[in-house]
N, C-alpha and C positions, 0 to 999 in steps of 0.2 A: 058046170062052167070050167073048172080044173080041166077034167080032160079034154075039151074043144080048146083051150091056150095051147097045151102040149099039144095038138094035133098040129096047129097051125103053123108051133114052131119049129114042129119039124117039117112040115111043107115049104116053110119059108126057108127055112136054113136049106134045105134040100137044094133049091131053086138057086141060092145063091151059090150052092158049091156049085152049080152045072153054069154058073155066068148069066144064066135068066132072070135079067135085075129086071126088065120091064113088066115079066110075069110075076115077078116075088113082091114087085110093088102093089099088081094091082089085086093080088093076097092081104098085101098088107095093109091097105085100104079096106077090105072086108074086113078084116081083125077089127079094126081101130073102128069102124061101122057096129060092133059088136061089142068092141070092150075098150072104149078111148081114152081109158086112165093103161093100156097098160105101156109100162115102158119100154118092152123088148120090142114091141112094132115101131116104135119111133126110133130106138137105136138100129133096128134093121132096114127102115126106110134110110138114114143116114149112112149105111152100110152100100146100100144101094145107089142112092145118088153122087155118093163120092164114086165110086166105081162106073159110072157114069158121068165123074168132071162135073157135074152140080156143085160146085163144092159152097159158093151160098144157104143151096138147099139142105145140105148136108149139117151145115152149123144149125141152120134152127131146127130139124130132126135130134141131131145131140144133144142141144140145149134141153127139147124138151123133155129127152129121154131124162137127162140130169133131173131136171122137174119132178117127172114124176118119183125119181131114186136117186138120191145125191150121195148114195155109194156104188155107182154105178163105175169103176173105173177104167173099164172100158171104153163105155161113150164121152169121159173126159181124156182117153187119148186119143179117142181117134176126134173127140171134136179140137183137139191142140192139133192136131194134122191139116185138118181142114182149116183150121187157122194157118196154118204154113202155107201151102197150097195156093190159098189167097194175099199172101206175103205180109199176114199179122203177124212179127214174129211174136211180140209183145205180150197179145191173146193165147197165142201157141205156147207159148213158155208158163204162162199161167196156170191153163189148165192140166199140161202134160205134169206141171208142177205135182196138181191134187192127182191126178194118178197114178202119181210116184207116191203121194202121199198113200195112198188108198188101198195100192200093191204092197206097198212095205208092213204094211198096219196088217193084209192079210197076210203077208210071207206067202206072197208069190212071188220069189226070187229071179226068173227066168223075166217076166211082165217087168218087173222091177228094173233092172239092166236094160231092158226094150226102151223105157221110158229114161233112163240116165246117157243113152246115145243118143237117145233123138233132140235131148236139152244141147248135151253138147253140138251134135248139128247144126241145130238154130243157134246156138252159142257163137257158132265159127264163121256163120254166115250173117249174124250182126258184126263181129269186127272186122270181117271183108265189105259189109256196107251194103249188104246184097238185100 
């Protein structure tokens, strides 16, 4: 089972670097057909439909990627994005919070700074009212 996850995640990643979100989804659909606990198909569906402007669709993809891995700190920035997008800032600030949290905790320093510009963004675009 190990090696058919890594297969698939490289086919899906593949898919997503070449911009083929409607193929990489209906990959990802197979996956999640096969093995629906895992989390990387649901962060990579999320992956997908925001890059597709889903961005509804995108929050409940991240949510449930978090579900399955709630140190997933990826899918809690890119689902604080998705919350922006949809002009949560409130929700965005939140979660982008935990994956400042989650990046610093691993000393990913580079991930870390990604997520302390993008609070301050949301930061500047609540006292502009926006």
């Amino acid at each position: 089972m190990e090696e058919i996850l890594k297969e698939y995640n490289l086919i899906i990643k593949n898919k997503i670097s070449l911009g083929n979100f409607n193929s990489a989804i209906a990959s990802i659909q197979k996956l999640l057909n096969y093995a629906p606990k895992t989390d990387f198909g649901y962060y990579y569906l999320g992956v997908c439909n925001f890059a597709l402007e889903k961005y509804k669709q995108s929050v409940t993809d991240y949510a449930q990627a978090i579900k399955l891995n709630p140190t997933n700190a990826k899918a809690y920035f890119n689902l604080g994005v998705s919350y922006y997008m949809l002009k949560y800032n409130d929700y965005a600030l939140i979660n982008i919070g935990k994956a400042l949290f989650l990046f610093s905790k691993a000393k990913e320093l580079d991930k870390k700074e990604r997520c302390i510009e993008a609070l301050r963004l949301i930061e500047s675009d609540n006292e502009l009212g926006i």
